[in-house]
C-alpha positions in Angstrom: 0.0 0.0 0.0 1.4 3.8 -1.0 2.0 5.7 2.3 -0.9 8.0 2.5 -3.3 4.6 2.1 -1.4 3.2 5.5 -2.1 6.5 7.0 -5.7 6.7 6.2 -6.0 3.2 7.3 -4.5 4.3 10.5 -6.5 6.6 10.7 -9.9 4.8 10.6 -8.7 2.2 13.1 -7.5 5.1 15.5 -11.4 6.8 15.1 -12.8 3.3 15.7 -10.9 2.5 19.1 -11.4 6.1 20.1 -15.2 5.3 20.0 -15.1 1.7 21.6 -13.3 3.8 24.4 -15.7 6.4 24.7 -18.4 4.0 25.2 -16.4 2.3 27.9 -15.3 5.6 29.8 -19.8 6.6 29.4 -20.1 2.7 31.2 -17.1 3.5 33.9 -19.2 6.3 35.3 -22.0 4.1 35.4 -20.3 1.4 37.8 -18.3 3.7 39.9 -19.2 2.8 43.0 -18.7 -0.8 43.1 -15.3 -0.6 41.2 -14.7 2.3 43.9 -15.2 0.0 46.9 -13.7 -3.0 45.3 -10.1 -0.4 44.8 -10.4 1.1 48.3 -10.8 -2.4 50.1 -7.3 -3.3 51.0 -7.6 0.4 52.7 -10.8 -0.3 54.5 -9.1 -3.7 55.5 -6.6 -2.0 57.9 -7.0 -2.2 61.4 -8.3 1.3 62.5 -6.0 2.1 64.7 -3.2 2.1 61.9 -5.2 4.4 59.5 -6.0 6.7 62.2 -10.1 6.1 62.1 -12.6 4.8 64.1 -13.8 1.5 63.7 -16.4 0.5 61.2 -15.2 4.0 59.3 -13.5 4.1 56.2 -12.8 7.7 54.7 -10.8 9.5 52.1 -10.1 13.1 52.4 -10.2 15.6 49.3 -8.7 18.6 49.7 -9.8 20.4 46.3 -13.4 21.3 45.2 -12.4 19.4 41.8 -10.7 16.9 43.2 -13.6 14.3 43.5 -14.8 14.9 40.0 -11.6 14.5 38.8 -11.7 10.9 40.7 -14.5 9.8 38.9 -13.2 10.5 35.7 -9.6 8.8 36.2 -11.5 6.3 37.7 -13.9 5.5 34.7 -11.0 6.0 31.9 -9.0 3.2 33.7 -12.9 1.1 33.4 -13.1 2.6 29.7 -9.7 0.9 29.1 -10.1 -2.3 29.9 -14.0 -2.6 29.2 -13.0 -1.7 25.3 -9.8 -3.2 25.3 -10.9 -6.3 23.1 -12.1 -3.7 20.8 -9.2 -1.3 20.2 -7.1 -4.1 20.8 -8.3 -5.8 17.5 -8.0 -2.2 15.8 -4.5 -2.3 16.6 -4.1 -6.1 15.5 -5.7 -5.5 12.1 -3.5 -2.5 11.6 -0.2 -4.4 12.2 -1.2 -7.8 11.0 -1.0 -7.7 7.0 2.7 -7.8 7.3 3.1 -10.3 9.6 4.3 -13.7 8.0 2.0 -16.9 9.5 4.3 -18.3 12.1 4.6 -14.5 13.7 1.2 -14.3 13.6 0.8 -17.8 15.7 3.5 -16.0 18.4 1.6 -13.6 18.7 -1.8 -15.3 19.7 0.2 -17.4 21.8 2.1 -14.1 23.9 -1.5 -12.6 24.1 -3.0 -15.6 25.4 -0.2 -16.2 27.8 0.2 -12.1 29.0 -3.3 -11.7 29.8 -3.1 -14.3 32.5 -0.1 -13.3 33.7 -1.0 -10.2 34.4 -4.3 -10.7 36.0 -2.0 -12.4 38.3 0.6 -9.8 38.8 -2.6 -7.6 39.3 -3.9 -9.8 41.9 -1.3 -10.5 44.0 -0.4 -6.4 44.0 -4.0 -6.2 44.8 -3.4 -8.7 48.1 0.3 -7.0 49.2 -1.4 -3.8 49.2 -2.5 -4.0 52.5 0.4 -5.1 54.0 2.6 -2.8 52.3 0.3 0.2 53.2 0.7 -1.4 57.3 4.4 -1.5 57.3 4.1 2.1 55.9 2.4 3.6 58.1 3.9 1.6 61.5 7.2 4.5 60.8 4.1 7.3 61.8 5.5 8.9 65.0 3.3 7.8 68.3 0.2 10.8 68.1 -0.2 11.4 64.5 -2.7 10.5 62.4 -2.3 9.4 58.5 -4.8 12.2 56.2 -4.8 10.1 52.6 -6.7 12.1 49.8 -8.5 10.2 47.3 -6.3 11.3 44.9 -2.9 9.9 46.3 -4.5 6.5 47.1 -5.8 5.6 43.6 -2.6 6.7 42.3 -1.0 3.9 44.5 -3.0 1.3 44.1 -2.9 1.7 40.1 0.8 1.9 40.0 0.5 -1.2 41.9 -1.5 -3.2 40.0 0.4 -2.0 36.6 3.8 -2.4 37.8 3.2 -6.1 39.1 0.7 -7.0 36.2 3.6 -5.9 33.8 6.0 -7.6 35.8 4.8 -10.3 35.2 5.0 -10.2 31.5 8.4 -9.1 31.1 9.6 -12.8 31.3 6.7 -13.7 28.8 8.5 -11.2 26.4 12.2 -12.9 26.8 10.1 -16.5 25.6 9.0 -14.5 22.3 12.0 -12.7 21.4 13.9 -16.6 22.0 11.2 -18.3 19.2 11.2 -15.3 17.1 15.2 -16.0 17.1 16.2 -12.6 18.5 17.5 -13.9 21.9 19.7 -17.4 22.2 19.3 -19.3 25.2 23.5 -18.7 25.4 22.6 -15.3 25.8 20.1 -15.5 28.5 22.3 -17.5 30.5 25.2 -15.2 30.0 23.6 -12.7 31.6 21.1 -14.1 34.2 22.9 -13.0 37.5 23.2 -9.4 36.0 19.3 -10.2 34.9 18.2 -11.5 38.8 19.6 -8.4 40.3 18.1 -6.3 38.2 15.2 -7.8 38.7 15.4 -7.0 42.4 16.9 -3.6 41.9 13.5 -2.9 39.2 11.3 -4.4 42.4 12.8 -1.8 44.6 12.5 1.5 42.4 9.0 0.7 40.7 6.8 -0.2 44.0 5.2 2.9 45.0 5.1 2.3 48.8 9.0 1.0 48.6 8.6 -1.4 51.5 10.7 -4.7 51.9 7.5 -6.8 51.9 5.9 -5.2 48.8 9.6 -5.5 47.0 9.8 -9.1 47.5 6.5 -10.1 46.8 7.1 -8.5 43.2 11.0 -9.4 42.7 10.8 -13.3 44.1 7.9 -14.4 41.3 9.9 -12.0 39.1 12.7 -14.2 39.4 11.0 -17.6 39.2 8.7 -16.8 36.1 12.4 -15.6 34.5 14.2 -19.3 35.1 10.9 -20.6 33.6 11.5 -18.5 31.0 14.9 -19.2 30.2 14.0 -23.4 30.7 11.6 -22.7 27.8 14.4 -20.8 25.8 16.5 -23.6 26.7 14.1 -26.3 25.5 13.3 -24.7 22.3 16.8 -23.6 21.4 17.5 -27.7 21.6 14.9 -28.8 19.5 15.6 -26.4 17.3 19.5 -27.7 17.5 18.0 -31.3 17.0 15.6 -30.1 13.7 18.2 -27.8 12.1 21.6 -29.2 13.2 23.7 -26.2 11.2 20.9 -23.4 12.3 23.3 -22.5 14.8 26.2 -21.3 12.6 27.1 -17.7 10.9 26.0 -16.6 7.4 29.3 -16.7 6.5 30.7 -20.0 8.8 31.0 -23.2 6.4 29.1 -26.0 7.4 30.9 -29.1 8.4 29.1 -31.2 5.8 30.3 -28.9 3.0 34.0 -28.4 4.3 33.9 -32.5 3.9 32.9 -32.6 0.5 35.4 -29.7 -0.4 38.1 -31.7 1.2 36.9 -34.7 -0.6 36.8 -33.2 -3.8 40.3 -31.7 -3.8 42.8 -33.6 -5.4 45.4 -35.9 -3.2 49.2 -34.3 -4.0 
């Protein structure tokens, strides 16, 4: 296709997944009070004397006239997201997928279907640390002082949690692709996994919000183990490829044992 055909293409699918989102923002107003209640449980769930409330009480300050307007709103984009997300989703998909050849085209059904589990269950479990994390937290208050959170500041936490442990746990996912797409050797990954493990403990420590030991290690210790799956799968695949192509592993320009026979054959005996 000329250029100005991809960009009107791009165009309609952009227009199309701005409307699917629209829709879904119109329905995240609609249901946010549940989705409200369901975000500011792990708060709630604090003992009251840690959160500096009476018991049965479970309140959010706001501190600006606009400020709990503006919390709906965030609030029903981040619904408006996922609700559409099958929808703009496949926008993007049918943009990109013409020049994909078939077997990138499988990888990438299979990484889909494999990194929306995953990080539902980053998600989760950032959703079940959060309490925790927020109780360590606030033990450092000073005897006498009570903890003020605005709305605001809590749904920014909780939604960096949930992100930074959902994509977390995808970042191994995308080592596996980039092995069968024959970007990444399983040599490599083993060349570099202590340098890759303590990263992935020093990337625990800087992207939790609340930067507690418990809320790092819950995040960096299934980091680490969904990794050495990772690179047993790179392993695995990198050998049966070995087994199915036994010269895919040599350079363009390396000859291949079979052929430097034959020219040793063929050359004459002095």
């Amino acid at each position: 296709m000329p250029l100005m055909d991809h960009l009107r293409e791009l165009r309609k699918r952009v227009v199309k997944a701005a409307i699917f989102i629209a829709l879904g923002i119109v329905a995240g107003f609609m249901v946010f009070e549940p989705v409200w209640e369901f975000l500011k449980a792990p708060y709630c769930a604090l003992p009251a004397e840690v959160r500096g409330g009476t018991e049965g009480s479970c309140d959010l300050i706001f501190t600006g006239i606009f400020d709990a307007f503006f919390l709906r709103f965030k609030v029903a984009i981040i619904i408006g997201l996922l609700v559409s997300c099958p929808f703009w989703l496949y926008q993007l998909w049918a943009f990109v997928a013409p020049g994909l050849q078939g077997r990138e085209k499988g990888y990438t059904y299979a990484f889909v279907g494999f990194a929306v589990p995953l990080f539902l269950g980053g998600s989760a479990l950032a959703y079940y640390v959060t309490q925790k994390g927020m109780e360590i937290m606030f033990g450092f208050a000073p005897e006498g002082t009570t903890p003020l959170i605005t709305m605001d500041n809590y749904l920014s936490y909780i939604i960096m949690m949930l992100l930074v442990f959902g994509a977390a746990f995808v970042l191994p996912l995308i080592v596996v692709l980039l092995n069968f797409l024959g970007a990444l050797s399983h040599a490599t990954i083993a060349k570099w996994r202590r340098m890759i493990l303590f990263l992935a403990f020093v990337f625990a420590a800087i992207a939790t919000p609340g930067g507690d030991p418990i809320t790092m290690l819950a995040l960096a210790v299934p980091v680490v183990v969904l990794f050495e799956i990772a690179e047993l799968v790179a392993f695995l695949n990198d050998r049966r490829k070995g087994v199915a192509e036994p010269y895919g592993d040599l350079d363009d320009d390396e000859v291949s044992p079979l052929e430097e026979d034959e020219t040793s054959e063929a050359a004459p005996k002095r």
